[in-house]
N, C-alpha and C positions, 0 to 999 in steps of 0.2 A: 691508728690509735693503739696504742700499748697498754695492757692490762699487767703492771707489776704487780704482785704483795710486798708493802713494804716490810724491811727486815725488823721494824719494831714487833711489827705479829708475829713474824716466824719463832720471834726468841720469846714471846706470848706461848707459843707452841710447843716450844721447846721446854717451858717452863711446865707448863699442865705436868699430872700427875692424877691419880687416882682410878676409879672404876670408866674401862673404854678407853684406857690411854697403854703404851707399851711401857711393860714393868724394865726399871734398870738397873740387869745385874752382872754387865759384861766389865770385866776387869781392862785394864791394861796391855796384860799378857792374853788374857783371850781375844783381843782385837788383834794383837800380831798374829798369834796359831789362827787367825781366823782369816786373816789375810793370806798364811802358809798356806794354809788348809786349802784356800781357793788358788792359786796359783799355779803349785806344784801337781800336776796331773799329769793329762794327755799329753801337754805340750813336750813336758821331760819327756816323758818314754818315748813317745811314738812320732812327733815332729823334726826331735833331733836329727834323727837318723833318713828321717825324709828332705829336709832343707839340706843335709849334707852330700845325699846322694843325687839330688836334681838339680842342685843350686849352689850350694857356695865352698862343700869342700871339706878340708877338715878346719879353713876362713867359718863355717857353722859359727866357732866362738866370737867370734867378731860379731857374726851377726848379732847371735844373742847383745853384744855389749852395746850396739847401736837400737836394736830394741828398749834394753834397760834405761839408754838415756833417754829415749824418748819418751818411754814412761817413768823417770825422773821426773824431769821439767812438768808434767801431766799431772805427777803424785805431791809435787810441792804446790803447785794448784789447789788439787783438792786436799792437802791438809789444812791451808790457811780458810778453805769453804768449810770443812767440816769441824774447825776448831771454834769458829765464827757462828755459823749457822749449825747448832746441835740438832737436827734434826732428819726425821727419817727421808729416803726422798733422794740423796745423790743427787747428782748433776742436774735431775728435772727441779729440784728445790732449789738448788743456785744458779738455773736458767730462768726461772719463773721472777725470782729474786731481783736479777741484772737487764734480762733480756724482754719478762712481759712471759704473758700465757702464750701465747703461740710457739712459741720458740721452748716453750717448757713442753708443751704436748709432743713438740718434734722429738726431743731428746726423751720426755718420758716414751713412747713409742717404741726409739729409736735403741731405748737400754732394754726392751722386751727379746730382740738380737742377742742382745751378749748374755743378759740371763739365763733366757726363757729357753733360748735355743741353745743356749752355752751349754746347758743342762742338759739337753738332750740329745747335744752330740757326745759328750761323753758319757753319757750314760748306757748309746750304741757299743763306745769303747769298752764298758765296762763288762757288757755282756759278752763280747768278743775273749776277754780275759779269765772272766768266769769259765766261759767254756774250757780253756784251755788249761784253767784249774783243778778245774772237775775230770777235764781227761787223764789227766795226773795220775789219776784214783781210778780209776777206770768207770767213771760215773759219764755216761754220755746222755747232752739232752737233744733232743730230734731237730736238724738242722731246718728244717720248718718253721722251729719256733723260735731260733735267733736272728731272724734276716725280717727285713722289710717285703713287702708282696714283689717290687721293684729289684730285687737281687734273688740271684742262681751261686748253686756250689755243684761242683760234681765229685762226686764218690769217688772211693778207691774202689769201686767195680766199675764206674762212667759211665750212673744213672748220672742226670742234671734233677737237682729239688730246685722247686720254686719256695721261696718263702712265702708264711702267711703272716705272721707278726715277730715283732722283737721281745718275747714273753722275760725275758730277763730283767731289762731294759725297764720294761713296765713297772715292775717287780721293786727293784732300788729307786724308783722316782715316790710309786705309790709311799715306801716304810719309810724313810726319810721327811716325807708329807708329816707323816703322821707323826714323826719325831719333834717336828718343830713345830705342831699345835702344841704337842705339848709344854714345849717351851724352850726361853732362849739361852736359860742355863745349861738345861740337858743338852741340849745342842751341841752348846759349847764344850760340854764333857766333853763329849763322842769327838766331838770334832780335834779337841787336845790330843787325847790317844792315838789316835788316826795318823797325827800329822807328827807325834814322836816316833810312830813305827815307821812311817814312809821316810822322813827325813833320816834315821837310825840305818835304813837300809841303802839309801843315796852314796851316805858318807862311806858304809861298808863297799860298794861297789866302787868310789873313790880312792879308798885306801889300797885295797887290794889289786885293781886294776890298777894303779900307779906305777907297780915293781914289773908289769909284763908288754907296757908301753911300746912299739915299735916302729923307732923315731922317721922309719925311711915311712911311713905310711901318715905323715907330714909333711909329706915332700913330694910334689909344691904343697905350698898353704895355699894358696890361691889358685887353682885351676886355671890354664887357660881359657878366655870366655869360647863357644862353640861357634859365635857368628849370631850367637840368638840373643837379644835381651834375657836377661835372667838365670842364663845359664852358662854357670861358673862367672870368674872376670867380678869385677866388683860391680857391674848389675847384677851377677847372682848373689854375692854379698848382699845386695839392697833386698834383692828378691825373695834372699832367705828370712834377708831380717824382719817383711813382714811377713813371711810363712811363720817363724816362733815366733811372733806377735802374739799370737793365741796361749804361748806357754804363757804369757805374764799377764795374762787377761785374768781380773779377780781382786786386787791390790785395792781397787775401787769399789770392792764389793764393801769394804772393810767403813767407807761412808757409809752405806744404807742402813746399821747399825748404829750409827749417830743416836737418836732415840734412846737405844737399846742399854746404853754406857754410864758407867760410874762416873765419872769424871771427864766429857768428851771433848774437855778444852785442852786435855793435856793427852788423852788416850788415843785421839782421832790421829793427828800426826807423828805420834807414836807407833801405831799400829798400819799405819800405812806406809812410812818411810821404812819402818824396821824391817816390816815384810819384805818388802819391795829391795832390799839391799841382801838381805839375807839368802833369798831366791838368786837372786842375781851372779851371788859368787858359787854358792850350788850349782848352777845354768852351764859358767862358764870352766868349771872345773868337770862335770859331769861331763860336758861335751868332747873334753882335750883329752879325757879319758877314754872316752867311747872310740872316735875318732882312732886316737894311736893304738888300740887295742884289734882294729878291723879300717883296711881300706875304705874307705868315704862311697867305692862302688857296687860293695859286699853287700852297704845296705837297699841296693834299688830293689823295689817290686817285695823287699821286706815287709809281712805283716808286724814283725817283735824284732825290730834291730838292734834291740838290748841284747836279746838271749842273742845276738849273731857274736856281739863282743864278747861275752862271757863264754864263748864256745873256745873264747882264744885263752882262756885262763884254765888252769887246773882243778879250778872249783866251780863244778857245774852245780852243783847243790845252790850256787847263788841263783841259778836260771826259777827256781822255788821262790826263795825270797824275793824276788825280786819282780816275779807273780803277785806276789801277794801286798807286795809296799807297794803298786800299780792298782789292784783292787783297794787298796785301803787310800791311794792318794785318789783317784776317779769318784770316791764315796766324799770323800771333803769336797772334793772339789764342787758335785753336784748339791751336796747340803747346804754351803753357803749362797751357791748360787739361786737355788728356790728360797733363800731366805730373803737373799737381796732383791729377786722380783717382787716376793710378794709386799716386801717393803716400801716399793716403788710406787705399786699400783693402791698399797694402803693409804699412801700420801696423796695420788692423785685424785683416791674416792673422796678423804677431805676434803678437794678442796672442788670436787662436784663434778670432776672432768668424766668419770665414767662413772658408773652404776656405787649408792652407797652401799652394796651387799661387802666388797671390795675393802669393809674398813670397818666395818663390823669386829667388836674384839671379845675373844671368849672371855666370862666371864672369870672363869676361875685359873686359866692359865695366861689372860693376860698376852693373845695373840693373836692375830687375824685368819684366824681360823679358817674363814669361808674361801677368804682370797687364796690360803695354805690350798685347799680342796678343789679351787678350780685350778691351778696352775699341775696341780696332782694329774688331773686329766687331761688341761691343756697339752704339757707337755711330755706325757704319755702318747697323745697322738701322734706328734710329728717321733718321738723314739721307736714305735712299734712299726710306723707304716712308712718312713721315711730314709733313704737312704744319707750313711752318716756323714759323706763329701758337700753334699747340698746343702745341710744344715750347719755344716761345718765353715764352710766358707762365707755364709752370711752373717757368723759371729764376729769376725775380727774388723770390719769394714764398721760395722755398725758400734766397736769400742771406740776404735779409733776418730771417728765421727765427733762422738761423747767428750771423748780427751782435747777433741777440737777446741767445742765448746767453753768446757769450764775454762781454758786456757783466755780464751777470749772474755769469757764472763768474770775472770780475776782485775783485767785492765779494764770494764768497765765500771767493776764496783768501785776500784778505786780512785774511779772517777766521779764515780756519781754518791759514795758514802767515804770520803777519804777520812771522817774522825770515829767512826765506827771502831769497838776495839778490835781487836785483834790477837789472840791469845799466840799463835801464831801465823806467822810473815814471810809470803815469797818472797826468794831475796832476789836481789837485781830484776826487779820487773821496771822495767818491761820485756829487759832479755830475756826472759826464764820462760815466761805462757810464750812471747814469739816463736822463739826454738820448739817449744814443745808443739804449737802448731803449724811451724813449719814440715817438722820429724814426721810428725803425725800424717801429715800431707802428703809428704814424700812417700811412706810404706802406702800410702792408700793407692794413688798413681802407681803402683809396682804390682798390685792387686791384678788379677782378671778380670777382660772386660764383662765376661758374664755375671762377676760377684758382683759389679756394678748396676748390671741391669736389676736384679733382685734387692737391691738395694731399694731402686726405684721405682718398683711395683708396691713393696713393701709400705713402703713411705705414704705413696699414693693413697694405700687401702687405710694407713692412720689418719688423711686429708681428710678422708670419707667419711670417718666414726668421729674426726673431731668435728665438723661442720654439721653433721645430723645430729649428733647426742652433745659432744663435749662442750661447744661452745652457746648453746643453747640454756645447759642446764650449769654453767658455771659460775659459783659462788659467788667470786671477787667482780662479776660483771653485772647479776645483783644485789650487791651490797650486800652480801650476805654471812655474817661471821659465825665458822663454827665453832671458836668458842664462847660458852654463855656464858662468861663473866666480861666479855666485852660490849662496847654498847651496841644499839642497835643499827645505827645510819653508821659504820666507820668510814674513815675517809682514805680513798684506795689511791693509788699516785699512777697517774692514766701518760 
């Protein structure tokens, strides 16, 4: 038996308004920079130069473009869900919608991955950057205090430190927390700024590495593959393309703010298409640049293989800037991403699946404040104590998963609500979600098999919290509506 919500309550929900509900004051344009915001990070600086040197070459740009379409077909999905369904909640709100509560608790879960953890692998990144900021200046912070207990550095005299925490790391999750109790306009500021300086510095890095290009360092595009899957040969094309997978992770964050939006019949697919194409020619221009600037092998065993290409340029003053458009893209990145978890789990305490503390809204800023303060510490833990490969590899597995879904939940809503309106329309569906869950499929299968196993440990342990709390204490199972201007018995579609 299937426990759906049907979409006439969701848009009940969508409607609400007043004291306890999320204030809406996100424009248009702040749903693209908020989409930017979240995309452009880690993946840009520090993936590129990794997929190129272990996988595909200075073919990297390809990759990226096979990524991009995959998260096309994925992101015209979730614009016609987010245009349709204005409400907070992503893919677990149009899993619950098509597929029934089970299938929504997996993906609600299942998006704790790309957020929760999203956030606090780059936030590892960001403290790694900090540091090398601060050494700039000659401000040094004790290598103890940037590393997980699980990692070792050794000195330029060849003591070995152990780390005890990631105190940076902790540092940018906690202020960011506290940013978005306060609210979703500030946010949004911060998050504008952020994403004109980083972008501003992108394009600088493009224009000017353009003129110092070094076309033999092109040649080949495509490496010969080694004899390995994955390396070089168009398996490492595939291999890399779900390695930057992660760079475009975010475009869906830009759903979880449904709720949050002016107008989100027309800003949702606005804000997620724009981003999503915007990034994309950044991605594959930033790459051709990097690439022709420094051999494809210069960047192995690289921690900054940006600064390896900028060392090829005469203007090392960009190796600064471009410090600092990576602190400042790392900080968006991880802002929207705590925004769209806590978003997730505020929809999911609605609707009874875990704890109501979780959906509690301050009163005077109009946020979920509490759900803001445990993901604060949530994901504080695994960034201080955990190293950043492990928590990094469980993020792209668990988007991709997500992108699965909605792709799948487009062709059965319109099957099962085909005169429901539609502000906007996948076009060619059924080809469009197939492809996209085909794409999606194929980078996951290219994954490692360990990302695989933690997948399914993870999952498990969501089996465990949904069968002892979730499904026990959930609303729509009984009858139970959280809004009070509905009646009392509604009638739920099983």
């Amino acid at each position: 038996m299937r426990f759906k919500k049907p979409l006439d309550l969701l848009l009940r929900e969508a409607a609400e308004s007043g004291e306890g509900t999320l204030r809406r004051t996100l424009s248009s344009f702040n749903l693209v920079t908020m989409g930017i915001g979240a995309i452009i990070g880690a993946g840009l600086f520090s993936l590129t130069g990794l997929a190129a040197a272990n996988n595909a070459g200075p073919a990297v740009t390809i990759s990226f473009v096979i990524g991009a379409i995959g998260c096309a077909f994925a992101g015209l999905c979730y614009a016609e869900f987010a245009s349709m369904i204005p409400i907070a909640g992503s893919a677990y709100t149009y899993s619950y919608a098509t597929m029934g509560e089970f299938m929504a608790w997996i993906i609600g879960w299942d998006l704790v991955l790309e957020y929760a953890l999203g956030a606090a692998t780059v936030s590892i990144s960001w403290s790694q950057y900090l540091v090398k900021f601060l050494h700039l200046y000659g401000i040094t912070i004790p290598p103890e205090f940037t590393m997980s207990p699980w990692e070792t550095v050794t000195l330029a005299d060849g003591n070995i430190v152990h780390g005890y925490f990631n105190l940076p790391a902790v540092f940018i999750i906690v202020c960011l927390s506290l940013l978005l109790i306060r609210g979703s306009k500030e946010s949004a500021f911060v998050n504008n700024l952020l994403v004109v300086l980083k972008v501003a510095v992108v394009l600088v890095f493009i224009g000017v590495g353009w003129s110092y290009i070094n076309p033999a360092n092109h040649v080949p595009y495509i490496p010969e593959n080694t004899g390995e899957f994955g390396h070089f040969g168009w398996s490492g094309v595939l291999r890399g393309a779900g390695v930057v997978f992660f760079a475009f992770i975010g475009f869906d964050a830009v759903s979880t703010a449904a709720q949050e939006a002016k107008d989100p019949k027309r800003g949702m697919p606005i804000g997620i298409i724009g981003s999503l194409l915007a990034c994309t020619v950044l991605y594959v221009l930033f790459s051709h640049v990097m690439t022709g600037l420094a051999n494809y092998t210069e960047f192995k065993d690289s921690a900054a293989p940006v600064a390896v290409a900028i060392a090829k340029t005469p203007y090392a003053w960009l190796q600064k800037a471009i410090i600092v458009a990576i602190l400042a893209g790392y900080t968006s990145v991880i802002l929207v991403m705590l925004m769209g978890q806590s978003r997730i789990f505020y929809t999911m305490s609605k609707d009874g699946l875990i704890p109501k503390v979780f959906s509690n809204v301050h009163r005077k800023f109009q946020t979920p404040y509490k759900s803001n303060l445990f993901f604060a510490g949530f994901v504080s833990l695994f960034a201080a104590f955990v190293p950043v490969h492990v928590v990094g590899e469980m993020v792209s597995i668990g988007t991709l998963f997500a992108f699965v879904l909605v792709c799948v939940g487009v062709m059965v809503m319109r099957k099962s609500d085909p005169n429901t309106p539609r502000p906007f329309r996948t076009p060619w569906v059924p080809f469009v979600p197939i492809a996209g869950i085909l794409i999606c499929i194929l980078m996951m299968v290219s994954l490692p098999l360990d990302t695989w196993l933690r997948l399914a440990i993870w999952m498990i342990l969501g089996l465990i919290i949904y069968f002892v709390y979730g499904k026990k204490h959930s609303l729509i199972r009984h009858g139970v509506v959280n809004l009070p201007k509905d009646p009392p018995n509604p009638q739920y579609t099983e």
